[in-house]
PADRENFI-176057 format. One record per atom (N, C-alpha, C): atom name; x, y, z. Coordinates in steps of 0.001 Angstrom, whole numbers. Example, Ala and Ser with C-alpha at 12.3 -4.5 7.8 and 13.67 -1.06 7.14 Angstrom:
// PADRENFI-176057
<pt><atom>N</atom><X>13190</X><Y>-5690</Y><Z>7800</Z></pt>
<pt><atom>CA</atom><X>12300</X><Y>-4500</Y><Z>7800</Z></pt>
<pt><atom>C</atom><X>13200</X><Y>-3300</Y><Z>7800</Z></pt>
<pt><atom>N</atom><X>12850</X><Y>-2250</Y><Z>7080</Z></pt>
<pt><atom>CA</atom><X>13670</X><Y>-1060</Y><Z>7140</Z></pt>
<pt><atom>C</atom><X>12900</X><Y>30</Y><Z>7870</Z></pt>
//
This chain:
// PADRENFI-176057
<pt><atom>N</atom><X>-12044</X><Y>5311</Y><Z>-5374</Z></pt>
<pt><atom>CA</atom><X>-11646</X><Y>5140</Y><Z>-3990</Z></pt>
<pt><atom>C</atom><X>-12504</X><Y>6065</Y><Z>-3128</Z></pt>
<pt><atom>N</atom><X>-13265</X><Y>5398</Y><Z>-2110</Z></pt>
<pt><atom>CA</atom><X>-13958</X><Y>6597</Y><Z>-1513</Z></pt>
<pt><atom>C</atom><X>-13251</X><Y>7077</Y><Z>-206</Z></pt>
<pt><atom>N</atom><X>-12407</X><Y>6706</Y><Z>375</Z></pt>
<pt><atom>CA</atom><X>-11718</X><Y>6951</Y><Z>1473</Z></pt>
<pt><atom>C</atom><X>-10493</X><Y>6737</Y><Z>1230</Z></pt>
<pt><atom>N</atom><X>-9616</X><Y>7678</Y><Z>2052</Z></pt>
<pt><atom>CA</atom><X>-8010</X><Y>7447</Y><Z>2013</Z></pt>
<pt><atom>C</atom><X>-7476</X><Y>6320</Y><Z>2021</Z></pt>
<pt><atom>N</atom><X>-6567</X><Y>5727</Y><Z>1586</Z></pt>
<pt><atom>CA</atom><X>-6001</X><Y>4352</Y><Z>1594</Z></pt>
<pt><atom>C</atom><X>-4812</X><Y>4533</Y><Z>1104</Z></pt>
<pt><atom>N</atom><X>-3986</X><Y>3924</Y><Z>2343</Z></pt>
<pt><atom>CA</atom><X>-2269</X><Y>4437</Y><Z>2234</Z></pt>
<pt><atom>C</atom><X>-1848</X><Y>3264</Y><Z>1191</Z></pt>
<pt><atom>N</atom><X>-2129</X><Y>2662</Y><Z>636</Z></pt>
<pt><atom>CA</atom><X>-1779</X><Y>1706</Y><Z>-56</Z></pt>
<pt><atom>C</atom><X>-1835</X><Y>2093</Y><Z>-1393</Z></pt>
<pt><atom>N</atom><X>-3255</X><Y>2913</Y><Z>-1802</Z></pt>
<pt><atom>CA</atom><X>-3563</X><Y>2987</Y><Z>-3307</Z></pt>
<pt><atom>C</atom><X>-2609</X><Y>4585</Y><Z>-3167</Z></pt>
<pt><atom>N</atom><X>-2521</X><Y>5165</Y><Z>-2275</Z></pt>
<pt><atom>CA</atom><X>-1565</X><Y>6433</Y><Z>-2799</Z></pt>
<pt><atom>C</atom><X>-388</X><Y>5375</Y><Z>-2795</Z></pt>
<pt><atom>N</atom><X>404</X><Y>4913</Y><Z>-2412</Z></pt>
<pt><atom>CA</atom><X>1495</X><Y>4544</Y><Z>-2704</Z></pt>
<pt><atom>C</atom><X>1708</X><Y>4086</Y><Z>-3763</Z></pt>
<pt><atom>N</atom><X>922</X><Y>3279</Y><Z>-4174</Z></pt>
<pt><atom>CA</atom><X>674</X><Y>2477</Y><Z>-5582</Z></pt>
<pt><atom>C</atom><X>786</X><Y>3523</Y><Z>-6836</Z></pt>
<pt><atom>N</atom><X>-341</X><Y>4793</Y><Z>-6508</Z></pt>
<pt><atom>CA</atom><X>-394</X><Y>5425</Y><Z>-7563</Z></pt>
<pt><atom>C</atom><X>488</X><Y>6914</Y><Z>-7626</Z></pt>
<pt><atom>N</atom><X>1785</X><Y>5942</Y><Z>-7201</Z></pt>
<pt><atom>CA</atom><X>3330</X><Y>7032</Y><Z>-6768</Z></pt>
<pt><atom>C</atom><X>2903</X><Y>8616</Y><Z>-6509</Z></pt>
<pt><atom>N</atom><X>2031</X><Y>9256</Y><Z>-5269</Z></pt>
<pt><atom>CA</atom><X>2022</X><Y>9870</Y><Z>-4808</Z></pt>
<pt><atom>C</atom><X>2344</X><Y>9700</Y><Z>-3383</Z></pt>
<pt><atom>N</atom><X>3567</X><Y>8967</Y><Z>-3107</Z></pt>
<pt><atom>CA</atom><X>3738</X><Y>8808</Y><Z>-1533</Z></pt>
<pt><atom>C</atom><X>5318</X><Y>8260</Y><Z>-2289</Z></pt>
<pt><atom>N</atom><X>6562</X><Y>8404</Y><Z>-2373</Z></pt>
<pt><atom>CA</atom><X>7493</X><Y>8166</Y><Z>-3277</Z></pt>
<pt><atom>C</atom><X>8341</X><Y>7463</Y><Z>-1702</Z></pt>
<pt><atom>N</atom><X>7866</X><Y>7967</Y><Z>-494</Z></pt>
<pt><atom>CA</atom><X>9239</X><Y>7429</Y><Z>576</Z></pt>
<pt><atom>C</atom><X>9125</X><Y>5676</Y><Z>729</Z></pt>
<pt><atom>N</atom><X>7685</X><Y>5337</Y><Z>64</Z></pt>
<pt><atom>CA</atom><X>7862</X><Y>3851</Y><Z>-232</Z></pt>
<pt><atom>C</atom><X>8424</X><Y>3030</Y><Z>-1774</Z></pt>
<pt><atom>N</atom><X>9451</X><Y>1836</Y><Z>-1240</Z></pt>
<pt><atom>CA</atom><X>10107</X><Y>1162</Y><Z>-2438</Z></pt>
<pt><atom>C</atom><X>8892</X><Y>15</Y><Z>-2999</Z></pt>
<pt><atom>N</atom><X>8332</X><Y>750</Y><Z>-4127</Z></pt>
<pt><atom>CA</atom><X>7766</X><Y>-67</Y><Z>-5050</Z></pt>
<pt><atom>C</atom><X>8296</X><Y>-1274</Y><Z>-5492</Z></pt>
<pt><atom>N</atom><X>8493</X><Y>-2759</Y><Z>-5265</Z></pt>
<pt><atom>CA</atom><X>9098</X><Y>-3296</Y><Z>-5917</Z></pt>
<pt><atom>C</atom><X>9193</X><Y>-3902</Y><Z>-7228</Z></pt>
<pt><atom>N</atom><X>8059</X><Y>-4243</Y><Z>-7518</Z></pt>
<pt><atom>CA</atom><X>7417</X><Y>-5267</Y><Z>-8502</Z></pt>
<pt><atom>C</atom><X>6056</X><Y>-5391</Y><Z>-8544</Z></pt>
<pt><atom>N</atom><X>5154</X><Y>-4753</Y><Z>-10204</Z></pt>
<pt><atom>CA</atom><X>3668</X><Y>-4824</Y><Z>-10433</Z></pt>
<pt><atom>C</atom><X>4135</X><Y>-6408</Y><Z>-11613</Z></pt>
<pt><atom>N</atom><X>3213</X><Y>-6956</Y><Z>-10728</Z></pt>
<pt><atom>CA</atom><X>3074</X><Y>-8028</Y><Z>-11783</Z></pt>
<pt><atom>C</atom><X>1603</X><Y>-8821</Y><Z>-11910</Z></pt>
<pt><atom>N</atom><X>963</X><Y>-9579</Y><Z>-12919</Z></pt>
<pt><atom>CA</atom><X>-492</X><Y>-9801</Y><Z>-12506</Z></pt>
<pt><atom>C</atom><X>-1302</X><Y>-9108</Y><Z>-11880</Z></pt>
<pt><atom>N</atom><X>-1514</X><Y>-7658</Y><Z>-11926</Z></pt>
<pt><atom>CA</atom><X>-2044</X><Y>-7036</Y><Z>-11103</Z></pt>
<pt><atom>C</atom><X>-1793</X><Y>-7030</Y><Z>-9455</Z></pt>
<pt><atom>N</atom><X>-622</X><Y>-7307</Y><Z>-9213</Z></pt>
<pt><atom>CA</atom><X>-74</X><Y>-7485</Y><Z>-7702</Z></pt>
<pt><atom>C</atom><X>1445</X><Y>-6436</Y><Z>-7793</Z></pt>
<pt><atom>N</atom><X>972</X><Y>-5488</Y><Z>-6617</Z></pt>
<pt><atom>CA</atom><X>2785</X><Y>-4773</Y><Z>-6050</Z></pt>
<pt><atom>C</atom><X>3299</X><Y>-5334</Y><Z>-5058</Z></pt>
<pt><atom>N</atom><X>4723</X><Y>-5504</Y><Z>-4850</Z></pt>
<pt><atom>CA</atom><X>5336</X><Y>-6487</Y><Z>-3853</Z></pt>
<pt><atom>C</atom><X>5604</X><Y>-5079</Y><Z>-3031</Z></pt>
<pt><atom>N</atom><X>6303</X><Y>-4482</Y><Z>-1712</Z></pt>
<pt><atom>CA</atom><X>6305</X><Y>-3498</Y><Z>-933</Z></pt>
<pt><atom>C</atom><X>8001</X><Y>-4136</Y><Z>-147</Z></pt>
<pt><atom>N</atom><X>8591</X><Y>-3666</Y><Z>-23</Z></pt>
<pt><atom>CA</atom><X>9806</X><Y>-4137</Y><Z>765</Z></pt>
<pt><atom>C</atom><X>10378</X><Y>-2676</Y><Z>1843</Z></pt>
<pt><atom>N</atom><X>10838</X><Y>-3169</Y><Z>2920</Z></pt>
<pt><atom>CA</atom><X>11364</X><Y>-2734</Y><Z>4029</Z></pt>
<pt><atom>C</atom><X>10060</X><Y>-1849</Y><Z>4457</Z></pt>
<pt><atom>N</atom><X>8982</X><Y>-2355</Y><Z>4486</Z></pt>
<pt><atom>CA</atom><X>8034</X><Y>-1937</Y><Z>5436</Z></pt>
<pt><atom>C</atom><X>8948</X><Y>-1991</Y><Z>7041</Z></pt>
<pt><atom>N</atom><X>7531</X><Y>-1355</Y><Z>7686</Z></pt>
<pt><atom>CA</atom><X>8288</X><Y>-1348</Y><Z>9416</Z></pt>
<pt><atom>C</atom><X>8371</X><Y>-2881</Y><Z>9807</Z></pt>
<pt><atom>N</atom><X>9460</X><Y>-3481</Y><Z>9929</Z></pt>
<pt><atom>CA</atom><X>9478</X><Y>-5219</Y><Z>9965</Z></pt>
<pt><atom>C</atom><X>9193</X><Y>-5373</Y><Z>11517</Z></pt>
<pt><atom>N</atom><X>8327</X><Y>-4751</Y><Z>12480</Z></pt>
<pt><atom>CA</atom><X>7534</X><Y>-5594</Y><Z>13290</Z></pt>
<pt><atom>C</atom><X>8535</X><Y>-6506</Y><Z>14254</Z></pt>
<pt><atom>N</atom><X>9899</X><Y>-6400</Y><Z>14116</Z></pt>
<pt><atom>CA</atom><X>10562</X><Y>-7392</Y><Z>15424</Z></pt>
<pt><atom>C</atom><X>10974</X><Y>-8885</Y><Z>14307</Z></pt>
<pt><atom>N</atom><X>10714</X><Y>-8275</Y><Z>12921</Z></pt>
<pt><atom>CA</atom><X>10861</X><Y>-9676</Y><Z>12017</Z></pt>
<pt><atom>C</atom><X>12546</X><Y>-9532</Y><Z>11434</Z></pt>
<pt><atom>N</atom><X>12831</X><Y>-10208</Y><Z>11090</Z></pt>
<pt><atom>CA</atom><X>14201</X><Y>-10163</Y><Z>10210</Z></pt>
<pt><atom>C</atom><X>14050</X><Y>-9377</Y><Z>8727</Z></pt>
<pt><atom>N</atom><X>12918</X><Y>-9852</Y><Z>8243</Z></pt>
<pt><atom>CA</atom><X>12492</X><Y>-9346</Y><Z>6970</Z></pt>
<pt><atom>C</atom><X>10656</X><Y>-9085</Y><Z>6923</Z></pt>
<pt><atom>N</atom><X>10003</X><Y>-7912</Y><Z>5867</Z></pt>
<pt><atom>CA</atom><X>8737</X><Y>-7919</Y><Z>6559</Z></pt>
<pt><atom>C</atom><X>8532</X><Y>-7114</Y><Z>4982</Z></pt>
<pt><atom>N</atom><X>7591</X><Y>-7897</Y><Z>4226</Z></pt>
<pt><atom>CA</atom><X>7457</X><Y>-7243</Y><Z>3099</Z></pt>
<pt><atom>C</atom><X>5787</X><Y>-7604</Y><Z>2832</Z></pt>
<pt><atom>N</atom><X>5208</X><Y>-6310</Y><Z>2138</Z></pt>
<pt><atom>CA</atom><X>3764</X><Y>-6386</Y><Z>2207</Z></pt>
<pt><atom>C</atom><X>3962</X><Y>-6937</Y><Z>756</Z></pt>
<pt><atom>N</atom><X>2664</X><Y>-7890</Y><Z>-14</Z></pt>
<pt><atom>CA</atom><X>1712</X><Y>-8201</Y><Z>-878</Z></pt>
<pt><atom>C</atom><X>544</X><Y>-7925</Y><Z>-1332</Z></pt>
<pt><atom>N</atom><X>361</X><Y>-6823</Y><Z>-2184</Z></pt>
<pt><atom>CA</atom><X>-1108</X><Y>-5964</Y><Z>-2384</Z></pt>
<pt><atom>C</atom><X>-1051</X><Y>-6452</Y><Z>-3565</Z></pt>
<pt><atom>N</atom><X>-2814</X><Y>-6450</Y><Z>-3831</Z></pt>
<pt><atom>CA</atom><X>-3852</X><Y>-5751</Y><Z>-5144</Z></pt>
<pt><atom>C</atom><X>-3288</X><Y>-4931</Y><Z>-5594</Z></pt>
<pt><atom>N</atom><X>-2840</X><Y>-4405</Y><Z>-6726</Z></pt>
<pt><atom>CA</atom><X>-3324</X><Y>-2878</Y><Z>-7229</Z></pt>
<pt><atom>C</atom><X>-4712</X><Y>-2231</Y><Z>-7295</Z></pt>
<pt><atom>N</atom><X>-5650</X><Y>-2966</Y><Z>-7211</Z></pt>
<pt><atom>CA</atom><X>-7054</X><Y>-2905</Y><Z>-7435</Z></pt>
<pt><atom>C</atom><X>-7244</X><Y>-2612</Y><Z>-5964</Z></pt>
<pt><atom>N</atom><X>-8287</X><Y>-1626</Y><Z>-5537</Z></pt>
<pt><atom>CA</atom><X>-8133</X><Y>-1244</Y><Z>-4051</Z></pt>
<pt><atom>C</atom><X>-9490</X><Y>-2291</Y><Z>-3512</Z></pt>
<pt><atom>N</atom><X>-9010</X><Y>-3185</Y><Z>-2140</Z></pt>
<pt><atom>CA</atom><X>-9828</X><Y>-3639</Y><Z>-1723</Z></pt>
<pt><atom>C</atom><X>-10201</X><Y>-3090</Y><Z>-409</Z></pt>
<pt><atom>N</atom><X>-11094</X><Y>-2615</Y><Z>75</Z></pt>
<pt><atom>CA</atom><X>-11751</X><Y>-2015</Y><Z>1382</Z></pt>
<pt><atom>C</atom><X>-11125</X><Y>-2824</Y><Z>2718</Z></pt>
<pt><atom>N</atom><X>-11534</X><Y>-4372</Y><Z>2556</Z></pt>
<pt><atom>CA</atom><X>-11186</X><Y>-4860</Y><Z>3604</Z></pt>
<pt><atom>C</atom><X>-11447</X><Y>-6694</Y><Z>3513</Z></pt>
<pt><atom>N</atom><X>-10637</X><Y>-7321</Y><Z>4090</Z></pt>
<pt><atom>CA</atom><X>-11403</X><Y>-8764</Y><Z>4015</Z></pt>
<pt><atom>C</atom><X>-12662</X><Y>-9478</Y><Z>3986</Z></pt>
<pt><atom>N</atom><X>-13133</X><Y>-8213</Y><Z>4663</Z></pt>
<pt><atom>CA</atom><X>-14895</X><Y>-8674</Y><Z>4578</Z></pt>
<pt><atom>C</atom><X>-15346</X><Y>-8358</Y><Z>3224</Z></pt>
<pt><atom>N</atom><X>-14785</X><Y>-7593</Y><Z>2599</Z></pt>
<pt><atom>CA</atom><X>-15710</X><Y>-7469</Y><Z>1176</Z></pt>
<pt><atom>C</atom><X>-14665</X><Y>-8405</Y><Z>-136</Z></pt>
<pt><atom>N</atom><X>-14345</X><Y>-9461</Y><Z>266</Z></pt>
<pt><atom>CA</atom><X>-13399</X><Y>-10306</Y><Z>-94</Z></pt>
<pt><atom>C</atom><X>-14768</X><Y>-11226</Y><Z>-791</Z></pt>
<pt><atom>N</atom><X>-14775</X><Y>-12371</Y><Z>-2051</Z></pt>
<pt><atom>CA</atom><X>-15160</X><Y>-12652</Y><Z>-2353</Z></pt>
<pt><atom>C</atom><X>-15331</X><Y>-14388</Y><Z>-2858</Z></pt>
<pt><atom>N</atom><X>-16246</X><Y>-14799</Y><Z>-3214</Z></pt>
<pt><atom>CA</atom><X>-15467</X><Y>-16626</Y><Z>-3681</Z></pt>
<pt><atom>C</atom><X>-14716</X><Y>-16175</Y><Z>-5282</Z></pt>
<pt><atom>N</atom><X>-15562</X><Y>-15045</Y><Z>-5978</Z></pt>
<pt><atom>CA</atom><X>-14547</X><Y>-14779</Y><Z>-7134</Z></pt>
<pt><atom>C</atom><X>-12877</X><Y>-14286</Y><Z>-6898</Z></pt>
<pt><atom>N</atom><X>-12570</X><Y>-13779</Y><Z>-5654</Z></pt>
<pt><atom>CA</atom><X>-11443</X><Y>-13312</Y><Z>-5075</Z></pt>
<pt><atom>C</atom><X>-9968</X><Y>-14826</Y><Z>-4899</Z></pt>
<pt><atom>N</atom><X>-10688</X><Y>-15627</Y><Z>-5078</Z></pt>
<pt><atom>CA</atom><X>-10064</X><Y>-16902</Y><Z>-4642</Z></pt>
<pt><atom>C</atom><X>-8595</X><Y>-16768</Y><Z>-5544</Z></pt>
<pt><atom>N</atom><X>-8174</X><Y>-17099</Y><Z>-6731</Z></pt>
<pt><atom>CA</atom><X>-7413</X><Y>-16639</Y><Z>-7727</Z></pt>
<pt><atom>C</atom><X>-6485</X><Y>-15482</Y><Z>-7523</Z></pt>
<pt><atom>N</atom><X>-7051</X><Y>-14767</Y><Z>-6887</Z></pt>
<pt><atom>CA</atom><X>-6568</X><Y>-13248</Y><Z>-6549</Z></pt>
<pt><atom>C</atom><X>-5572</X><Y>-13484</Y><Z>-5363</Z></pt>
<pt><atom>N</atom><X>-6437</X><Y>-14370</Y><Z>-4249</Z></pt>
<pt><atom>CA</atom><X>-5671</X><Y>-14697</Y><Z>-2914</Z></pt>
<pt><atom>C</atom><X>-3856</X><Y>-15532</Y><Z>-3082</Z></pt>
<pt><atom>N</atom><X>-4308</X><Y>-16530</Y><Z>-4254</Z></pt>
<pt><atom>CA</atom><X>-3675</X><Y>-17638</Y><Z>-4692</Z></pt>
<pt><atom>C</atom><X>-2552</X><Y>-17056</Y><Z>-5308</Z></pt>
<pt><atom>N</atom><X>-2615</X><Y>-15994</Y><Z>-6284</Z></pt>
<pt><atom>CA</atom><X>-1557</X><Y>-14941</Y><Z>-7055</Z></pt>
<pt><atom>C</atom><X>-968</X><Y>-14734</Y><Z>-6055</Z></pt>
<pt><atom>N</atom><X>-1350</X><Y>-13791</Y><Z>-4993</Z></pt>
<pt><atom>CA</atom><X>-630</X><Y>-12983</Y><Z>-3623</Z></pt>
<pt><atom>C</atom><X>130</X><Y>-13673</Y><Z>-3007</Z></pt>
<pt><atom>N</atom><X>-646</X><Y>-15186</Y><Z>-2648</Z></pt>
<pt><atom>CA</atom><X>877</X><Y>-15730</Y><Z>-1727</Z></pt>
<pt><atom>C</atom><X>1748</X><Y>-16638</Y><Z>-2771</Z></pt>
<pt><atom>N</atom><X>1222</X><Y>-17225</Y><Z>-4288</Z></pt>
<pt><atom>CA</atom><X>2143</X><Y>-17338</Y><Z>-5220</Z></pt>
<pt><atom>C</atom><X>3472</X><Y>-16153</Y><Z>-5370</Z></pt>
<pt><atom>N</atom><X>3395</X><Y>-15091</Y><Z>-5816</Z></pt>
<pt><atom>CA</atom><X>4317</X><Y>-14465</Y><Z>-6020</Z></pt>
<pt><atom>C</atom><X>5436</X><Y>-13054</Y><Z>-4365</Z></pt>
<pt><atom>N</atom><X>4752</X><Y>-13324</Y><Z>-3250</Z></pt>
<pt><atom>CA</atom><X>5199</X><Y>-13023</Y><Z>-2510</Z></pt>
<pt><atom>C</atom><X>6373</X><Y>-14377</Y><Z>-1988</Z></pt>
<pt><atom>N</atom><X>5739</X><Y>-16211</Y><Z>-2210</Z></pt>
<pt><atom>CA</atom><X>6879</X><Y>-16997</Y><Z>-2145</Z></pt>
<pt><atom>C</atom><X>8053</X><Y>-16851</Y><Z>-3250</Z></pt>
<pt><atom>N</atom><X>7665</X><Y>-16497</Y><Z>-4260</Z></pt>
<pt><atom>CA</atom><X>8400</X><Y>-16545</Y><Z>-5472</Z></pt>
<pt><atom>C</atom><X>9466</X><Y>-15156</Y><Z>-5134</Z></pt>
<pt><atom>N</atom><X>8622</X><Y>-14128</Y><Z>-4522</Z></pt>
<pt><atom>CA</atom><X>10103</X><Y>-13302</Y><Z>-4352</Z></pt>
<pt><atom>C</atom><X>10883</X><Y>-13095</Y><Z>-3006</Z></pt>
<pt><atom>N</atom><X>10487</X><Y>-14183</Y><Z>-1823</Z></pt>
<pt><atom>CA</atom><X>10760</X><Y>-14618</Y><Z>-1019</Z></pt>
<pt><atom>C</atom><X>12295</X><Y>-15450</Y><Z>-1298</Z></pt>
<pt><atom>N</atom><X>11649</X><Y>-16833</Y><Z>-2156</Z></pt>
<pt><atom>CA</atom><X>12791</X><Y>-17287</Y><Z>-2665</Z></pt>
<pt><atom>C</atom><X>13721</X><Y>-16197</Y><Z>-3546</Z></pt>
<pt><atom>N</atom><X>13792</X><Y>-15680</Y><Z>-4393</Z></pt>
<pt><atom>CA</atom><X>14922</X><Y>-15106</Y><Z>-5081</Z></pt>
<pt><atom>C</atom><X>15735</X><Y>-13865</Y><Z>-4194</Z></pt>
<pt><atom>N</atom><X>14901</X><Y>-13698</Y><Z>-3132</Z></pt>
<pt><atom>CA</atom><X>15638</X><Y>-12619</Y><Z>-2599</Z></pt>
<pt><atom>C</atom><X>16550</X><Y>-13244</Y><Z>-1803</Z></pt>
<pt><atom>N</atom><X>16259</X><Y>-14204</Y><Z>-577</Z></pt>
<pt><atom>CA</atom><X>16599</X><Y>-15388</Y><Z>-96</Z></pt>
<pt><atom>C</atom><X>16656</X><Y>-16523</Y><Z>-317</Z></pt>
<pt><atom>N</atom><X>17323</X><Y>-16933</Y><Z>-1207</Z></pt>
<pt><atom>CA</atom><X>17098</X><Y>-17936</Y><Z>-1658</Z></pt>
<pt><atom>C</atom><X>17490</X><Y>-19714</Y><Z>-693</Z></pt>
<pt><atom>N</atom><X>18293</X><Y>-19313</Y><Z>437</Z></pt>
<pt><atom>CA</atom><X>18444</X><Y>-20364</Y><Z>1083</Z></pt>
<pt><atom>C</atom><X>17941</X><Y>-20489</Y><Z>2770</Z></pt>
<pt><atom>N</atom><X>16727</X><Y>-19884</Y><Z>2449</Z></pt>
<pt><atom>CA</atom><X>15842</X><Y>-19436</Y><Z>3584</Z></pt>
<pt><atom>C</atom><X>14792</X><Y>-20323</Y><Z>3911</Z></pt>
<pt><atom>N</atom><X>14156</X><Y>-20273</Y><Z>5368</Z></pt>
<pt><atom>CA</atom><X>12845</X><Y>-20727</Y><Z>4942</Z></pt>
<pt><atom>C</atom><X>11585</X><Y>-19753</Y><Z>5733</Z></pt>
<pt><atom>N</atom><X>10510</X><Y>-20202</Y><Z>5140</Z></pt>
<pt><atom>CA</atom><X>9603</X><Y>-19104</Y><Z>5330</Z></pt>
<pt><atom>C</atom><X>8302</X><Y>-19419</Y><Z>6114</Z></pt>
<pt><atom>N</atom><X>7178</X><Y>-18737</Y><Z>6872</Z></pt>
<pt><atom>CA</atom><X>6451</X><Y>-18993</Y><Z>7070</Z></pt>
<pt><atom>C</atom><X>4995</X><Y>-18581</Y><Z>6856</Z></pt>
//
C-alpha cells in the first residue's frame, strides 16, 4: 500500500470502530456506514487494495460482477422483502 487507505486499515482490523461483516471471495461487506439520507447504506470492497477506478481493469470484470453479486445477495437476506437499487 503506498498511501493511507481507510479501507485497507479497516480491513486489516486496525480501525475496530468499523463492523466488518462478511470476507467472502476475496470481498468485505461494511454495514452502518454514514447512510447519506438513505434508509440503509452499506459499502462493498476488494480486500485487495485498489487505488481508484481508473486503475480498474478488463481483467477486473469478474471482480466487479462478485461485488454487486454478493452485496445483492446480502441485501436480500438482510431484507428480504425489499427492493433495491
Amino acid at each position: 500500500m503506498d498511501s493511507y487507505c481507510e479501507f485497507c486499515e479497516i480491513i486489516s482490523k486496525k480501525d475496530s470502530n468499523n463492523l466488518v461483516l462478511s470476507f467472502k471471495e476475496k470481498i468485505v461487506i461494511f454495514d452502518s456506514i454514514d447512510k447519506c439520507g438513505s434508509k440503509q447504506h452499506i459499502l462493498i470492497s476488494p480486500v485487495a487494495h485498489i487505488p481508484n477506478t481508473d486503475s480498474l481493469e478488463s481483467k477486473d470484470i469478474q471482480l466487479l460482477k462478485n461485488l454487486q453479486l454478493h452485496g445483492e445477495l446480502y441485501l436480500k437476506e438482510k431484507w428480504p422483502n425489499e427492493k433495491y437499487r
